[in-house]
C-alpha positions as CSV (number, residue, x, y, z in Angstrom):
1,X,0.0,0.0,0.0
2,X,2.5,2.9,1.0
3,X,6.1,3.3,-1.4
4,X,8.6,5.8,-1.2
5,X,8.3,8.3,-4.4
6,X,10.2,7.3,-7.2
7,X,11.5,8.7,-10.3
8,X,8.8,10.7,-12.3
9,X,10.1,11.2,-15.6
10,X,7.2,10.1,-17.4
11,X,4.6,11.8,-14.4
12,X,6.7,14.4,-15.9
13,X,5.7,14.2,-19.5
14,X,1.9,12.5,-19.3
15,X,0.9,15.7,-16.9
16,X,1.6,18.5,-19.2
17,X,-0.8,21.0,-19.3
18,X,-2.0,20.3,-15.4
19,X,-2.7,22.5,-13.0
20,X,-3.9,22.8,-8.8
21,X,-6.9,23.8,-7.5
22,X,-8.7,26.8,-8.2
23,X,-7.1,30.2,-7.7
24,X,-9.9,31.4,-5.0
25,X,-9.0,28.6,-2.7
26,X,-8.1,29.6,0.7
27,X,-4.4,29.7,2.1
28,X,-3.6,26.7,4.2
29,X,-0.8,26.2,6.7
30,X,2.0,23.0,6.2
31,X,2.5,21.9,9.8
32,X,5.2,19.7,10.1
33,X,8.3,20.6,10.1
34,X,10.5,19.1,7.8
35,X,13.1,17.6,9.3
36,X,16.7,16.4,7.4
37,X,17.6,12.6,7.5
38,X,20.4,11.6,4.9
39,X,22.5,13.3,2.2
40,X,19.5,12.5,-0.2
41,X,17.1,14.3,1.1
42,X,19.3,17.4,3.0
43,X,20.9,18.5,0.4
44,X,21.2,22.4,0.6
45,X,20.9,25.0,-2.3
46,X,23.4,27.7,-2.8
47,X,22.8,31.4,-1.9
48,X,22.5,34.1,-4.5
49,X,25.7,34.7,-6.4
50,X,26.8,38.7,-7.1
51,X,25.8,40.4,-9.6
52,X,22.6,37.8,-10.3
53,X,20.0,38.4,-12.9
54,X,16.4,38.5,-12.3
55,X,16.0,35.7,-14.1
56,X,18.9,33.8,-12.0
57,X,17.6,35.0,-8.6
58,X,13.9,33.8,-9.0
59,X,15.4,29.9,-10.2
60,X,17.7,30.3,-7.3
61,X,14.8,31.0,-5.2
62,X,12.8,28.3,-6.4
63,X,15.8,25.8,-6.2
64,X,16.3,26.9,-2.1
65,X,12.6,26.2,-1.7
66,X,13.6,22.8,-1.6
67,X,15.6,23.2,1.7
68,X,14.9,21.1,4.5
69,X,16.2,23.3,7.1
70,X,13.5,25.1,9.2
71,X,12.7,28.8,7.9
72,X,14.6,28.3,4.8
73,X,17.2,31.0,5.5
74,X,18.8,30.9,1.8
75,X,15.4,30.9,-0.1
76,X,15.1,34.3,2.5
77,X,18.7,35.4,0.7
78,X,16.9,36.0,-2.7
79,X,14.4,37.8,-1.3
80,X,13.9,41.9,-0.1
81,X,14.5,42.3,3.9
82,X,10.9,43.4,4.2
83,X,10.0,40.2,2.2
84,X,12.1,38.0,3.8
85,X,10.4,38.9,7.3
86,X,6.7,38.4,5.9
87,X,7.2,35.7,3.7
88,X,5.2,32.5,5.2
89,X,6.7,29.5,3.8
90,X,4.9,27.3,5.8
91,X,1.7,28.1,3.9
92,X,1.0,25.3,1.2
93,X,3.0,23.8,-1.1
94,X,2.6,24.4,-5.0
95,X,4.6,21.3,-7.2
96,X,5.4,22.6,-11.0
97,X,7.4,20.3,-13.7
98,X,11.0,20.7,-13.6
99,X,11.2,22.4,-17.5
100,X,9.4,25.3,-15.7
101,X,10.1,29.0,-17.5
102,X,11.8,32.2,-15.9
103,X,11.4,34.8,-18.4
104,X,12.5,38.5,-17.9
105,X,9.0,40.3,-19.1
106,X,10.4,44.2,-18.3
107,X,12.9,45.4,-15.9
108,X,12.1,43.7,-12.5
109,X,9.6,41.6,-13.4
110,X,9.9,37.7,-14.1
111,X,7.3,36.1,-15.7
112,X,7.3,32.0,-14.4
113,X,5.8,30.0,-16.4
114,X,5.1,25.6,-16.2
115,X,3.6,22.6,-15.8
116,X,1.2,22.9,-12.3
117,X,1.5,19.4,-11.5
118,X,-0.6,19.9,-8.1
119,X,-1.0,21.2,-4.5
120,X,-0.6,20.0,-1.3
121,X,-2.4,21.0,2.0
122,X,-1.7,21.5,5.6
123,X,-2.5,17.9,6.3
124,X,-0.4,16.4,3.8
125,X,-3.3,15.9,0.9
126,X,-2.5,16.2,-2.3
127,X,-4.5,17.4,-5.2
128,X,-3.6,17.0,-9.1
129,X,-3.6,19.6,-11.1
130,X,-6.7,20.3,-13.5
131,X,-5.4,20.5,-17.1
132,X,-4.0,24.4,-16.8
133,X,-1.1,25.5,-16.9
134,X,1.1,27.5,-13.8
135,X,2.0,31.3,-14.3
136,X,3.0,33.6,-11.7
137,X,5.0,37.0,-12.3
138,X,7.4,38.2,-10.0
139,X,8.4,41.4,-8.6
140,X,12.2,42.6,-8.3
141,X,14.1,45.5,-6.2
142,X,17.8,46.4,-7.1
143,X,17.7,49.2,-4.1
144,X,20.0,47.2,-2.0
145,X,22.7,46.9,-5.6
146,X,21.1,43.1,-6.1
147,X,18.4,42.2,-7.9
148,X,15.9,40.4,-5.0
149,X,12.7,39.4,-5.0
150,X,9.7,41.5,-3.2
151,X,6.2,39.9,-3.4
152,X,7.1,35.8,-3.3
153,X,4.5,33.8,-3.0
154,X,3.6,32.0,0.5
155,X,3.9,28.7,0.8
156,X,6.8,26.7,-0.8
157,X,6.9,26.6,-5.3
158,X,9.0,23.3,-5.6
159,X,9.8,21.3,-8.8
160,X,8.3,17.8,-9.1
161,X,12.0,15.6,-8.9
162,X,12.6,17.9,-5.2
163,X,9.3,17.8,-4.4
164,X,9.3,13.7,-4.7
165,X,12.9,13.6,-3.0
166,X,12.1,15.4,-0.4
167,X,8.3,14.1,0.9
168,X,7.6,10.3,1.7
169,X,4.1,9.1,0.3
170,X,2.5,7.4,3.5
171,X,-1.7,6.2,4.3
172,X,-3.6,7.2,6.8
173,X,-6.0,4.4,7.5
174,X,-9.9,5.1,8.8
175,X,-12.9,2.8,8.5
176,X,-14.9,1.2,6.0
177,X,-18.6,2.1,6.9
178,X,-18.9,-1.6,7.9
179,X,-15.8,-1.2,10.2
180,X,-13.9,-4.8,8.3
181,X,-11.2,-3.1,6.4
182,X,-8.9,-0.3,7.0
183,X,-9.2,2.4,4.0
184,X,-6.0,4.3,2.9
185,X,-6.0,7.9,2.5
186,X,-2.4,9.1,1.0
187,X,-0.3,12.0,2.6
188,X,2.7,13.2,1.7
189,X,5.2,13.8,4.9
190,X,8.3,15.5,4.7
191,X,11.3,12.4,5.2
192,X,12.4,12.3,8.8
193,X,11.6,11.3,12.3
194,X,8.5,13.5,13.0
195,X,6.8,11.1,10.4
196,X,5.0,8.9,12.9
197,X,3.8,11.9,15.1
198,X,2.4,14.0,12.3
199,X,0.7,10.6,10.7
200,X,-1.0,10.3,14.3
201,X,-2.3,13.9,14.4
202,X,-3.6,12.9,11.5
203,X,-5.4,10.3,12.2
204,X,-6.9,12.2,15.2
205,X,-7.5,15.7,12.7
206,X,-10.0,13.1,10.6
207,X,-10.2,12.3,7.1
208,X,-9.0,14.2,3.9
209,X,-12.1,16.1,2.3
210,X,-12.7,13.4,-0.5
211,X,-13.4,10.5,1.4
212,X,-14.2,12.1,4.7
213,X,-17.9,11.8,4.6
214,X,-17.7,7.5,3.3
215,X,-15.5,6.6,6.2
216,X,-15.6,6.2,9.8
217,X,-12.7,7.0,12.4
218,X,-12.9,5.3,15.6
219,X,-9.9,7.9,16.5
220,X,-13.1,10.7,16.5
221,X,-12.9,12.6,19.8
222,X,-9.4,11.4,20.9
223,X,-6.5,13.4,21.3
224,X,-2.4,12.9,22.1
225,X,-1.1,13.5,25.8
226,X,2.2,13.5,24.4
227,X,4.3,13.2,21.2
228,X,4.1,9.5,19.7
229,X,7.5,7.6,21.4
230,X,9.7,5.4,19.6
231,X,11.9,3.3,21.0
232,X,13.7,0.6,19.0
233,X,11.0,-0.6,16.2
234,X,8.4,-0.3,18.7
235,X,5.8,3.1,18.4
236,X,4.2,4.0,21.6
237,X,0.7,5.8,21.5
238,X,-0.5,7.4,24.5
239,X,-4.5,8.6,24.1
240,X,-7.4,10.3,25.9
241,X,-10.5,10.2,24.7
242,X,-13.8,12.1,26.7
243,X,-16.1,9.7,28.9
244,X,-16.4,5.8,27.8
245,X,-15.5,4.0,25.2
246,X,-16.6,0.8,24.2
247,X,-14.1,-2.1,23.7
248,X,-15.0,-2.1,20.3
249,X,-14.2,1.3,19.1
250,X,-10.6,0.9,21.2
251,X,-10.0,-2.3,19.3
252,X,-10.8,-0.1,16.2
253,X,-8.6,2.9,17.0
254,X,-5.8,0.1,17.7
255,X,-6.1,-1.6,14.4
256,X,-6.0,1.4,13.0
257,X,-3.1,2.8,14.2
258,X,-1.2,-0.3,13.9
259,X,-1.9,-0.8,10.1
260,X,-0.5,3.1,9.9
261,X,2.2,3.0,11.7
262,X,3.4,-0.3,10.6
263,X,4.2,1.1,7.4
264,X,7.4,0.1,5.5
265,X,8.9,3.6,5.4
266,X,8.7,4.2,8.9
267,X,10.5,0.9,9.7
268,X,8.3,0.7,12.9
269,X,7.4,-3.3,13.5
270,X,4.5,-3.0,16.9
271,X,2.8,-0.5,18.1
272,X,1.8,-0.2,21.9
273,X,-1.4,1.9,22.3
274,X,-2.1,3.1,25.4
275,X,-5.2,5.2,27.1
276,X,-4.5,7.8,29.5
277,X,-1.0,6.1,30.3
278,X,-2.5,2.3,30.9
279,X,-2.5,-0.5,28.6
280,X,-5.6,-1.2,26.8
281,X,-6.4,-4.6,28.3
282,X,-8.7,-5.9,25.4
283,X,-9.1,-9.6,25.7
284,X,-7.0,-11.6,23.2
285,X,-4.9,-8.2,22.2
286,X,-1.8,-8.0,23.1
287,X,0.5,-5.2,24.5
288,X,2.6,-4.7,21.6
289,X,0.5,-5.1,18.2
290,X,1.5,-5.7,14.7
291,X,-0.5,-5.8,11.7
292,X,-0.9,-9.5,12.2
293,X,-3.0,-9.3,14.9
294,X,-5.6,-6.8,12.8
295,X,-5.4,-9.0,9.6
296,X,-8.9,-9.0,9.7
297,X,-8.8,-5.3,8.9
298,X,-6.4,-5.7,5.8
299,X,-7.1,-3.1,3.0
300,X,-5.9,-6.0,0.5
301,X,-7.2,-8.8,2.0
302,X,-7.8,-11.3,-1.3
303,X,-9.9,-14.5,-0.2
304,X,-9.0,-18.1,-1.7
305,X,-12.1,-18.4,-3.6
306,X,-11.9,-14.9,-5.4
307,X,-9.9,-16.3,-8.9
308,X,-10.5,-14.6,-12.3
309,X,-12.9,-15.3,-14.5
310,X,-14.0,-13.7,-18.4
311,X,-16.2,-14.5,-21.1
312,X,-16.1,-16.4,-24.0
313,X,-19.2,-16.2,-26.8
314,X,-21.6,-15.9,-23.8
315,X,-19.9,-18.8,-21.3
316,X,-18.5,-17.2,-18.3
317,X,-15.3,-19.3,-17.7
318,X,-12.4,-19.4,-15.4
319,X,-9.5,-17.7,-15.5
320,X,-7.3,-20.5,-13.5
321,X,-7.5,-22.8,-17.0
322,X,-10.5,-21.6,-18.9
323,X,-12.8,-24.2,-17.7
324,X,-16.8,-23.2,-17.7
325,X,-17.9,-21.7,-14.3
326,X,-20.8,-23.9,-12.7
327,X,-24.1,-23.8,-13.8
328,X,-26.1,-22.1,-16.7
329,X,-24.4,-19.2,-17.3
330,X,-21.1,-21.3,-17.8
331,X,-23.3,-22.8,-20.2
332,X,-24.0,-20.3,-21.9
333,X,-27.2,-19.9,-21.2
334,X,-27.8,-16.0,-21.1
335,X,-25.5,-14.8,-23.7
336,X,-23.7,-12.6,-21.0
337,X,-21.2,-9.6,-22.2
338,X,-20.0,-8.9,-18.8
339,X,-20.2,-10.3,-15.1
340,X,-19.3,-9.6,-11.5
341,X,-19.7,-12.0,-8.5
342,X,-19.8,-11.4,-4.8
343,X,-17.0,-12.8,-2.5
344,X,-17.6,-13.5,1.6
345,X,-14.0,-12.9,2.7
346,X,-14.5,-14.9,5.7
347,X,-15.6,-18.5,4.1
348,X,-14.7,-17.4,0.4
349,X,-17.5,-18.3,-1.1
350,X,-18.5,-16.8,-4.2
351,X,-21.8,-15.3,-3.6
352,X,-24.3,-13.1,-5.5
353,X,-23.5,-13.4,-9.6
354,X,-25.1,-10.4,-12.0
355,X,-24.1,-10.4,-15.5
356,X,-24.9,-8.2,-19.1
357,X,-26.8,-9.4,-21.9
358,X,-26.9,-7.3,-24.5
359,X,-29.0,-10.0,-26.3
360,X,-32.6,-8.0,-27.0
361,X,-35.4,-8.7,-24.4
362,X,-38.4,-9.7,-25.0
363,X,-39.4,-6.0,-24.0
364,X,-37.0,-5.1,-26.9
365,X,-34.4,-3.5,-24.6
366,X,-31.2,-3.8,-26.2
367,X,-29.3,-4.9,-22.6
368,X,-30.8,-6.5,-19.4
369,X,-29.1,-7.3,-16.3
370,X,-29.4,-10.5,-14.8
371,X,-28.7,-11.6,-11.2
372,X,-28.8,-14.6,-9.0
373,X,-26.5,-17.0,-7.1
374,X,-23.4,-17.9,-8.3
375,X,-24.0,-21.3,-10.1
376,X,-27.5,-21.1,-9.9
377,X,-29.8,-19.7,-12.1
378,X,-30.0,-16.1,-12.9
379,X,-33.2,-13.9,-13.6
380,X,-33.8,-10.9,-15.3
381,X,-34.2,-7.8,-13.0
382,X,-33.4,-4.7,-14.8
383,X,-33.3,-3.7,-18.9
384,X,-31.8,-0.5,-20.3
385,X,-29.9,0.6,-23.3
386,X,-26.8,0.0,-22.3
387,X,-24.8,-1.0,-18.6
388,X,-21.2,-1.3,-17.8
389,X,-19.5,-4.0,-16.4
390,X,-21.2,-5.0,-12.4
391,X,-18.8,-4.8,-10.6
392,X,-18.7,-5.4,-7.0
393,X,-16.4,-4.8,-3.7
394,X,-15.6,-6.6,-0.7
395,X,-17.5,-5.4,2.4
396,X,-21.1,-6.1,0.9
397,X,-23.1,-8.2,-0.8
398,X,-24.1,-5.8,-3.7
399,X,-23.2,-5.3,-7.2
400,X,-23.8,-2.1,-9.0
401,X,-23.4,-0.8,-12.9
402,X,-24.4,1.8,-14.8
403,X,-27.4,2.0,-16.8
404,X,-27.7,4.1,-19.7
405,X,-24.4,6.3,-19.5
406,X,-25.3,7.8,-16.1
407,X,-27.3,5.8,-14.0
408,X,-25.9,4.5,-11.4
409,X,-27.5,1.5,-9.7
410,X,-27.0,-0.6,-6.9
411,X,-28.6,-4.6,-6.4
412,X,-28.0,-5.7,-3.1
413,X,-28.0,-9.3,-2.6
414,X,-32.1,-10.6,-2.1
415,X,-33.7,-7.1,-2.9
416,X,-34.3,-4.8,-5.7
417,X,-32.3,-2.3,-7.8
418,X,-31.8,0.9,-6.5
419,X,-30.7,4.4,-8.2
420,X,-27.6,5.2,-6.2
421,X,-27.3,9.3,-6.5
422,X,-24.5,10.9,-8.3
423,X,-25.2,14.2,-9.6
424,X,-22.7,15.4,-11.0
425,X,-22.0,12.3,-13.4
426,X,-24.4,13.8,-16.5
427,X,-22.6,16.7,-16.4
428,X,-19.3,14.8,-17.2
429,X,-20.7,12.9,-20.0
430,X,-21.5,9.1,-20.5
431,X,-19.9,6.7,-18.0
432,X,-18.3,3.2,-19.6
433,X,-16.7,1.9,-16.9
434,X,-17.4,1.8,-13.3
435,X,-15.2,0.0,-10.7
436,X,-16.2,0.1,-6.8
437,X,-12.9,0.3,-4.8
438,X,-12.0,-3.6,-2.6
439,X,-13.0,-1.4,0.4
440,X,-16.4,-0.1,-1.2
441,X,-15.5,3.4,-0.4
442,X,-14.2,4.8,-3.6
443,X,-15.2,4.3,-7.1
444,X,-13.3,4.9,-10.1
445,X,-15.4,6.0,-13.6
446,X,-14.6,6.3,-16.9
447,X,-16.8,8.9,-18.5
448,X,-16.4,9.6,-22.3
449,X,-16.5,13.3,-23.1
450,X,-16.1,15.5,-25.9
451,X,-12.3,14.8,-25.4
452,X,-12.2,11.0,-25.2
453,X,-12.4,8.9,-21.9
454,X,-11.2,10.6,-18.5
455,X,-10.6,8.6,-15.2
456,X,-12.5,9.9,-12.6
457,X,-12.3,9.1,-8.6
458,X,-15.8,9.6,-6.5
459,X,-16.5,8.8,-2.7
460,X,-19.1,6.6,-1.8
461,X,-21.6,7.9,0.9
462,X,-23.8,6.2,2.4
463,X,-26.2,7.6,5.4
464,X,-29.8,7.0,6.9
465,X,-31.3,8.4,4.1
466,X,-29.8,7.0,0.9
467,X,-26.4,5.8,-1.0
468,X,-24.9,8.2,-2.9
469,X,-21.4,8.6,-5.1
470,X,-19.9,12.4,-4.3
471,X,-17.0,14.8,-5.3
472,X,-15.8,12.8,-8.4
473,X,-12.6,14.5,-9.4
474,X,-10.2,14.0,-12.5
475,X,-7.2,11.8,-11.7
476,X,-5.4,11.2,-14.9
477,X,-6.5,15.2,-16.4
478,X,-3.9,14.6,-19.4
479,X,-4.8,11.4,-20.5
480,X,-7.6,11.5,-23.0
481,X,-8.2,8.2,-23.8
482,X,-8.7,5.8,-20.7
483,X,-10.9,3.0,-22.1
484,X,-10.9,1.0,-18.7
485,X,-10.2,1.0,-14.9
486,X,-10.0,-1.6,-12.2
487,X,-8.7,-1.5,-9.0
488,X,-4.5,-3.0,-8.4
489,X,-5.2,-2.7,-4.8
490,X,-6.9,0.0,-2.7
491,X,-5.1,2.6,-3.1
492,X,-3.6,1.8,-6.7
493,X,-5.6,2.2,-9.7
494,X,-4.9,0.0,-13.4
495,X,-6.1,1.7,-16.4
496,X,-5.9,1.3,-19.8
497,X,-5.4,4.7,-21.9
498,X,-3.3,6.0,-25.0
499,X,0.1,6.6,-25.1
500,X,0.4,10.5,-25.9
501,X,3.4,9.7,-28.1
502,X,1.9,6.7,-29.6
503,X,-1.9,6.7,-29.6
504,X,-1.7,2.8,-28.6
505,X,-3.5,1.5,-26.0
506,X,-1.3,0.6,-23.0
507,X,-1.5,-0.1,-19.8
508,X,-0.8,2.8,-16.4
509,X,-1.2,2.7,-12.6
510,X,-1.8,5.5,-11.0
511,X,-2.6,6.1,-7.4
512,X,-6.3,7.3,-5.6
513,X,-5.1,10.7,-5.5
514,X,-3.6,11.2,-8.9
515,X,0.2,10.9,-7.8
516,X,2.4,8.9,-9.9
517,X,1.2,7.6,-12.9
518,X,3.5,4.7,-14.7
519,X,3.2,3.2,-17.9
520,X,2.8,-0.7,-17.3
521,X,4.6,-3.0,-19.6
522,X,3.0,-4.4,-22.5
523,X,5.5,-7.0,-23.1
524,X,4.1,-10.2,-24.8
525,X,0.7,-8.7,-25.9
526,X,-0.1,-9.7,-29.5
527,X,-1.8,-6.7,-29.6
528,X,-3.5,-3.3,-27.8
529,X,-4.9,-4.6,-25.1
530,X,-8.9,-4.0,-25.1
531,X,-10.2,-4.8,-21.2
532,X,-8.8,-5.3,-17.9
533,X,-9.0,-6.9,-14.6
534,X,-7.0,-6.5,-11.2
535,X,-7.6,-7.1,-7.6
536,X,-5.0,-7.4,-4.5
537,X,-3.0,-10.0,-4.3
538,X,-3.9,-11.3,-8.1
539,X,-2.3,-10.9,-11.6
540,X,-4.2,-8.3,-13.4
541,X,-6.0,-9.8,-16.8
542,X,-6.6,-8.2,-20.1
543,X,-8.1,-9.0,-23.3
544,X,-6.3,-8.4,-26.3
545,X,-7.0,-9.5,-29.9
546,X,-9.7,-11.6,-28.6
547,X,-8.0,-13.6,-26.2
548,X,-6.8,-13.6,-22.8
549,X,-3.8,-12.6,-21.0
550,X,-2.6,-12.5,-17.3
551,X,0.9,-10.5,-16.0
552,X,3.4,-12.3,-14.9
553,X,7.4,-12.0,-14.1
554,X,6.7,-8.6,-15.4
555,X,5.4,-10.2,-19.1
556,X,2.1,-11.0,-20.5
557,X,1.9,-14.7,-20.9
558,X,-1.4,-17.0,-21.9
559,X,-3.9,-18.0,-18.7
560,X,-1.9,-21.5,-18.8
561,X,1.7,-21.2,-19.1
562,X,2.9,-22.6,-22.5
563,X,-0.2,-23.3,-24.2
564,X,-2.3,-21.3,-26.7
565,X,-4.0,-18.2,-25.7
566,X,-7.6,-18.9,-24.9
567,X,-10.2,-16.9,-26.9
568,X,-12.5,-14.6,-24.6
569,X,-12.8,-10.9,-23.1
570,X,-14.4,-8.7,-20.6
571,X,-12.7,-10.2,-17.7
572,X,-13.5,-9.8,-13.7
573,X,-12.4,-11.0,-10.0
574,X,-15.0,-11.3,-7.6
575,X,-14.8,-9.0,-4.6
């Protein structure tokens, strides 16, 4: 779930022409301090050489941003004394791409011009950029005999490859709704040894604003009576939360601090949680906990019975060897285009089935959904012009499509269809794919608009009143041509789009938030590379020139190694 930033050369290139949130949004404060741990990350910029041009001085400035040292004293050299005094770096952090412009527009004035690859907030969230592009003049005195800079902006303007050096990508992990599975949200923490401290305030600050309202924190209400200890590998939490609190909720707040601060990158291996200075005392826990005892709760957790499975002229098969599921509609006997099946991860039996016909009903609707027990029969229960894939996720047993471009619908298992809400999704255009995250908190659309297919990431809500999909939001803004999505793990999306130098039809990942998107290899394909599958722990699946294709040792090969590729398409793993 959580990896250090890496290279972002081709970030670099795909995001051209992106840029943050809108202009009017408020000024927000960074709060940790940044804090230097190896030559990597500490190293220091230079401070402004005599006799500088504008144009040098403002580069130089922008380079020094990416100090690590408290105040940043030499980003301070390249500007005025009065500026220097006011200038608030601790106020947001603006990323652009690295072949970023300084231009000399007049005397004293320096026109910057780039790629706005994103934004980042005061608790570590980060937001693409929106498909603009970042241009800020600056101002310049000589009065003092050097050119220096008087009107900087507040916050930190950093380049994408210091901006990645310098800040660790790290989850913090709240609730499903049903409280079964930890659900990553993705900050971005300056490298060093206040990590596990600020990822604890945050935890106890709540939620980032796009998933805030589908999730739950059992951490609500609690609060640090002193900074998170570490002693060896071993993180100690000391809490206080107001009046009682059931064991429940405690074992909760433990698993959740355990799954986020047993993260790689913080090279922490238990966690001790303790209220008001005493050890929890929950039966069966013990004092020092590790992500082992909270498996249960595991973002990624992929059940035995959840293999792969696609369609071959109507006959849902399995992936494992391209045998015929059980029953009917491994015989073939609805003509199904597309499938999804229900998974309970605690026996792994496949559950609730719903598949596509695009066969005409009787009603002469050119689709209808059917939906019934895996390996039993399956009934008609909903016709339209057109659905996407069902698709399902692993905390309920519901599937859910999309009829008619932007209706989205929801068939829980034994009941009727129900319109979920999602307003804004008409607006966007006609939705072809729709993929519910493993946690059922997220769900990622592919909405074809007057520019091709975008990738778009919405929150699921659900209260007392109804189910609803909110604050869908761009998350691959220049890639045009996304044909399909599905989930790698829960915080790791698979898509298939164009290649911008190419036009081909490849496969990316690219996280919930927007951050890092990589060109996966298509190595071994005997051609572009039509639909796609992926779930944790499993070998993503495509279809490509009519037959099937898993990953493997970093190759496509054919479903059983050294044998013929089998014909077939549209292909799923329960969840």
């Amino acid at each position: 779930m959580t990896r250090r930033l890496a290279a972002l050369a081709l970030l670099g290139a795909l995001l051209t022409g992106c840029s943050t949130v809108p202009d009017s949004s408020p000024t927000i404060q960074i709060t940790q301090v940044a804090m230097p741990t190896d030559v990597a990350v500490g190293v220091e910029p230079l401070s402004p050489e005599t006799g500088a041009t504008p144009e040098e001085v403002v580069r130089g400035f922008v380079d020094a941003s990416a100090s690590v040292v408290r105040n940043h004293p030499v980003a301070r050299q390249y500007l005025s004394p009065e500026a220097a005094a006011s200038w608030q770096d601790s106020d947001g952090v603006t990323v652009i791409s690295q072949d970023y412009a300084p231009v000399q527009s007049q005397s004293g004035t320096v026109q910057v011009t780039g790629t706005l690859v994103g934004t980042l907030d005061e608790r570590g969230v980060f937001t693409v950029g929106a498909d603009a592009v970042y241009s800020r003049t600056f101002s310049l005195s000589d009065d003092s005999g050097e050119w220096r800079i008087t009107d900087p902006p507040d916050g930190l303007l950093l380049l994408q490859p210091d901006f990645a050096r310098t800040y660790d990508q790290l989850n913090a992990y709240f609730l499903d709704p049903t409280g079964t599975r930890v659900v990553p949200d993705p900050r971005y923490l300056v490298s060093g040894e206040a990590q596990a401290n600020a990822l604890v305030e945050r935890l106890l600050a709540g939620a980032s604003p796009p998933i805030a309202a589908g999730i739950t924190n059992p951490l609500a209400g609690a609060r640090l009576r002193s900074t998170v200890g570490i002693r060896g590998a071993t993180a100690t939490v000391d809490l206080t939360w107001p009046g009682e609190v059931p064991d429940g909720t405690l074992e909760a707040a433990a698993a959740q601090l355990t799954w986020t601060l047993q993260q790689p990158e913080l090279g922490l291996q238990s966690v001790t949680v303790l209220r008001d200075g005493q050890e929890l005392g929950l039966p069966g826990v013990p004092d020092r906990q590790t992500i082992d005892d909270w498996a249960r709760y595991d973002p990624d957790l992929a059940p035995a019975g959840a293999v792969g499975h696609y369609l071959d002229a109507g006959v849902l098969r399995l992936a494992t060897d391209g045998s015929a599921a059980p029953g009917p509609a491994g015989q073939g006997s609805y003509g199904l285009a597309s499938a999804a099946v229900t998974v309970d991860a605690d026996t792994s039996e496949l559950g609730l089935a719903a598949g596509v016909s695009t066969t005409v009903s009787p009603s002469g609707a050119p689709a209808t959904l059917f939906a019934g027990p895996y390996g039993g029969e399956l009934v008609p229960v909903l016709t339209g012009d057109a659905f996407t894939e069902p698709t399902s996720a692993g905390t309920r047993a519901e599937v859910w499509t999309v009829r008619n471009g932007n209706e989205v619908v929801r068939l829980p298992a034994g009941s009727s269809p129900q319109t979920v809400s999602a307003t804004t999704l008409p607006g966007l255009g006609r939705a072809t794919s729709f993929q519910l995250s493993p946690d059922g908190v997220r769900a990622a659309v592919v909405v074809q608009g007057s520019s091709g297919g975008q990738l778009f990431v919405g929150t699921v809500v659900r209260d007392e009143e109804a189910v609803s999909v909110r604050d869908l939001r761009s998350v691959t803004p220049a890639v045009r041509q996304v044909s399909d999505v599905a989930w790698r793990n829960a915080g790791l999306l698979m898509l298939l789009a164009a290649d911008p130098s190419t036009g081909r039809t490849v496969p990316y990942t690219v996280g919930v938030d927007g951050w890092e998107l990589q060109e996966t290899t298509a190595s071994g394909l005997p051609d572009q590379p039509t639909a796609l599958a992926a779930a944790p722990g499993r070998q993503p699946l495509v279809s490509a020139q009519g037959t099937m294709w898993q990953l493997a040792g970093g190759n496509w090969v054919t479903l059983v190694r050294g044998e013929q590729p089998r014909p077939g398409g549209a292909p799923f793993y329960p969840m």
